[in-house]
Backbone as numpy.savetxt, mean C-alpha at the origin, in Angstrom:
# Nx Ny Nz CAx CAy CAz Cx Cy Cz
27.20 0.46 -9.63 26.80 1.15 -8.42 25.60 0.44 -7.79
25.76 -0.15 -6.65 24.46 -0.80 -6.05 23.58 0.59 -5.38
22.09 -0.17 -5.97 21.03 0.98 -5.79 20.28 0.40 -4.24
20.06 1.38 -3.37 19.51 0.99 -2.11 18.11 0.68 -2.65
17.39 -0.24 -2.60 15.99 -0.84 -2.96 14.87 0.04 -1.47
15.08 0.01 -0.37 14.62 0.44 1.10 15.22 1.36 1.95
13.96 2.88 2.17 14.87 3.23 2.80 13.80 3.27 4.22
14.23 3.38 5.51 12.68 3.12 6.39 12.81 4.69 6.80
11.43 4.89 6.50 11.32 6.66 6.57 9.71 6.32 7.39
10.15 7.09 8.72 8.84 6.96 9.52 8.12 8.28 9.26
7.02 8.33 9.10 5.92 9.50 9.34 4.23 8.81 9.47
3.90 10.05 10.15 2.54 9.66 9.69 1.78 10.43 9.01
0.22 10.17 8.70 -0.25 10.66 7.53 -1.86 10.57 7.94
-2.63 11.28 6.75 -3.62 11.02 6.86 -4.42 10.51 5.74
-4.59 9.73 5.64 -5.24 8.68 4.38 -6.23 9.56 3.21
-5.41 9.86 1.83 -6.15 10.82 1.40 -7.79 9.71 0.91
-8.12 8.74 1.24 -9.05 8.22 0.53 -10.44 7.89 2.01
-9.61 7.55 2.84 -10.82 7.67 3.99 -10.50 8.66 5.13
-9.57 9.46 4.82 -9.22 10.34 5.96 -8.85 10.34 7.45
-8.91 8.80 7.13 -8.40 8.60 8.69 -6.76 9.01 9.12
-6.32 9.03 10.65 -4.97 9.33 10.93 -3.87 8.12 10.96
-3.20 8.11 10.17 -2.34 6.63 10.30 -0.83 7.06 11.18
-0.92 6.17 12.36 0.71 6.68 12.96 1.69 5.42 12.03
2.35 6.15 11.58 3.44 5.51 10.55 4.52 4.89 11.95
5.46 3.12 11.05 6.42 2.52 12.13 7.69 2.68 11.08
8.21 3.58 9.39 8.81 3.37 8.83 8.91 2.26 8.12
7.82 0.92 7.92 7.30 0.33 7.31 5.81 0.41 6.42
5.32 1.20 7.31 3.52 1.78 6.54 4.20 2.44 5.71
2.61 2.05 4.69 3.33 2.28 2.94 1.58 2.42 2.80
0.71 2.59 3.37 -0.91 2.01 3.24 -1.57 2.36 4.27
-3.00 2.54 4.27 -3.34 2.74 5.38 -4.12 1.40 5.81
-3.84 1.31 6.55 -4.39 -0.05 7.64 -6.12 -0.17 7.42
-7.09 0.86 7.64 -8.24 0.81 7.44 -8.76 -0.30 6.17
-8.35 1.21 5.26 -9.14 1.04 4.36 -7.72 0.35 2.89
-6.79 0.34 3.15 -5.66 -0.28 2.31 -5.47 0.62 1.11
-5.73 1.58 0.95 -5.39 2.75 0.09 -3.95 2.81 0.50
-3.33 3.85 -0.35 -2.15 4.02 -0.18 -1.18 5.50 -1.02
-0.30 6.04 -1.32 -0.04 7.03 -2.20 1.02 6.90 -2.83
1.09 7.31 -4.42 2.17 6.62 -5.29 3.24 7.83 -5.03
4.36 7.36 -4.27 5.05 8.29 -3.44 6.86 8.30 -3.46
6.45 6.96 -3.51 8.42 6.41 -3.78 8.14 5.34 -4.88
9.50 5.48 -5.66 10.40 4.93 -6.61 10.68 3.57 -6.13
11.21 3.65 -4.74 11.68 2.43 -4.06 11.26 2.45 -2.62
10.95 1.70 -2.32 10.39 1.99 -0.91 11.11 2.72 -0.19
10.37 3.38 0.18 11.01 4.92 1.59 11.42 6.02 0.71
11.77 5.89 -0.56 12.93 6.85 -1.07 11.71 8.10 -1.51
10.78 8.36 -1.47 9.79 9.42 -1.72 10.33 10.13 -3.05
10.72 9.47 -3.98 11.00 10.20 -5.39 10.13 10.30 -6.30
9.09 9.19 -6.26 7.89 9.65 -7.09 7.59 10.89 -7.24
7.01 11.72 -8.57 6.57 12.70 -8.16 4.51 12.57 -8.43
4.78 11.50 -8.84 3.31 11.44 -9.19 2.10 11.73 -8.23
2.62 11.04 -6.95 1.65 11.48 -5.45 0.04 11.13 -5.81
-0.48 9.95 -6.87 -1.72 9.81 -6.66 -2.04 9.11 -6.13
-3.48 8.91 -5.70 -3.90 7.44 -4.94 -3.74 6.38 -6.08
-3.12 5.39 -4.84 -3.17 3.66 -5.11 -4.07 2.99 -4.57
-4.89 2.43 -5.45 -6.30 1.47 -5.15 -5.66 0.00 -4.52
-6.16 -0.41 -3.76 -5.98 -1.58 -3.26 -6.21 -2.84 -4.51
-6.14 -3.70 -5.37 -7.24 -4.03 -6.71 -6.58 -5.77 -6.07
-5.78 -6.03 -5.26 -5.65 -7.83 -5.86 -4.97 -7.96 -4.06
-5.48 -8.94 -3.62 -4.92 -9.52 -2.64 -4.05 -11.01 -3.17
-2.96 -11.48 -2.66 -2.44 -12.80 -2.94 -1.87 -13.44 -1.57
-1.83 -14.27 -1.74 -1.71 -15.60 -0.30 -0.27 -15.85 -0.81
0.72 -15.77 0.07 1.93 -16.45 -0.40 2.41 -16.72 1.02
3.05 -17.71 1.39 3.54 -18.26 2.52 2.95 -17.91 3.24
1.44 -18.03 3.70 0.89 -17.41 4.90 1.33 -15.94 5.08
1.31 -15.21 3.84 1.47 -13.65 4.52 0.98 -13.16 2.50
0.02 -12.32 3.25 -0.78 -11.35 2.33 -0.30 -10.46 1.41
0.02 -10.44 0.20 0.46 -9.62 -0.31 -0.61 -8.63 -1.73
-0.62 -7.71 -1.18 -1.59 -5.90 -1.77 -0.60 -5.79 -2.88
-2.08 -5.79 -4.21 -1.60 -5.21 -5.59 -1.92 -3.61 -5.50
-1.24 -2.86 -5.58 -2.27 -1.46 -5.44 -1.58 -0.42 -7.01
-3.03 0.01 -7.23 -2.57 0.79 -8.90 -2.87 2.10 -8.79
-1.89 2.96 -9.34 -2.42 4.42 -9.08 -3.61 4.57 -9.79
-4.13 5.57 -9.48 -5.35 5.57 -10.28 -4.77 6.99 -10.90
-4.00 7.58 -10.85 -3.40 9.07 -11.54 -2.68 7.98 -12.82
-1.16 7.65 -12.53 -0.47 6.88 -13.92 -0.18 5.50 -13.87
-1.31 4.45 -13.19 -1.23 3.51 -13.62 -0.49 2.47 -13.04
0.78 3.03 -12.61 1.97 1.85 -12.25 1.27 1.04 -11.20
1.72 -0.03 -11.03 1.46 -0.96 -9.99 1.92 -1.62 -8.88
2.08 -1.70 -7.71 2.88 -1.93 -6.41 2.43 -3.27 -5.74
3.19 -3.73 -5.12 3.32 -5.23 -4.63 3.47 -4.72 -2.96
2.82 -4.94 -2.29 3.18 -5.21 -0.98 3.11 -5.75 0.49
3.41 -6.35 1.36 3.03 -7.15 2.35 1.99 -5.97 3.06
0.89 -7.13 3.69 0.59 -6.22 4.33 0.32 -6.82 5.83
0.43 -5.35 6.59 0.82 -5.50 7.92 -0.24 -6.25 9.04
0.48 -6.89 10.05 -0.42 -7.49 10.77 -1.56 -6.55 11.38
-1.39 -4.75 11.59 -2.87 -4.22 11.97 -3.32 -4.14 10.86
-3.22 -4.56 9.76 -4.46 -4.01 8.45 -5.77 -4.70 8.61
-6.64 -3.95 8.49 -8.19 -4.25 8.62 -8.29 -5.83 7.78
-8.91 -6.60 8.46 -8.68 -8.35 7.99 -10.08 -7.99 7.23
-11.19 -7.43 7.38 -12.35 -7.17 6.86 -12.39 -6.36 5.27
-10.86 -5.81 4.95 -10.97 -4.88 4.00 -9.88 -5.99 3.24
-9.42 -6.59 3.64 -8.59 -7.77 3.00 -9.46 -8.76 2.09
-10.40 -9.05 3.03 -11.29 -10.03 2.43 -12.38 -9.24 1.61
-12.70 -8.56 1.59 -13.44 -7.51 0.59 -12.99 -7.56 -0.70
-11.51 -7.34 -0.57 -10.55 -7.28 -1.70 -10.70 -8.49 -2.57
-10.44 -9.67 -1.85 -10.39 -11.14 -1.96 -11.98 -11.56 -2.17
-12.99 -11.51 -1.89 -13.98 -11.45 -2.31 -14.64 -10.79 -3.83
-14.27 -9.79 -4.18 -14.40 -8.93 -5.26 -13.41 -10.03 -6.31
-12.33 -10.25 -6.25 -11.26 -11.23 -6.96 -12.10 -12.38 -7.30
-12.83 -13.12 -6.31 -13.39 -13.98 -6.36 -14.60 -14.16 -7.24
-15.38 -13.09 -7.25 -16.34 -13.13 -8.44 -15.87 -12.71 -9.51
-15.01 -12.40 -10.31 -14.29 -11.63 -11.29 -13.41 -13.44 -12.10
């Protein structure tokens, strides 16, 4: 049985870690600010998680000229891979990448 990996589920939200309002495009998975995010789906879009804790932003990586966000729940741990979008704060990117850098 092939498993759908994506499903694009638009909403928006409000960032439980800086509270800001994020208008979701069915690709936001994060909030643009501050790069927090919520452990929410199984597979992207599919909202089966039930865990629902915050995901810390913890590792930026450079791959083909496009950014890719380690983010770890801070409730159970698991860990997420994901591009991140051309509005994400370039200042909270390099924060990330900076912190990496002395470590």
């Amino acid at each position: 049985k092939l498993v759908k990996k994506f499903s694009r589920y638009i909403e928006d939200f409000t960032c439980d870690h800086c509270k800001r309002f994020v208008k979701g495009n069915g690709y936001t998975n994060h909030c643009p600010y501050c790069l927090y995010s919520k452990h929410v789906d199984q597979n992207p879009g599919d909202r089966l998680a039930t865990c629902h804790g915050l995901m810390k932003p913890i590792e930026v990586e450079v791959k083909r000229d496009q950014f890719i966000l380690t983010h770890r729940c801070l409730k159970c741990q698991t860990i997420k891979r994901n591009k991140a979008a051309p509005n994400d704060c370039f200042s909270a990117i390099l924060q990330i990448m900076n912190k990496q850098a002395r470590h």
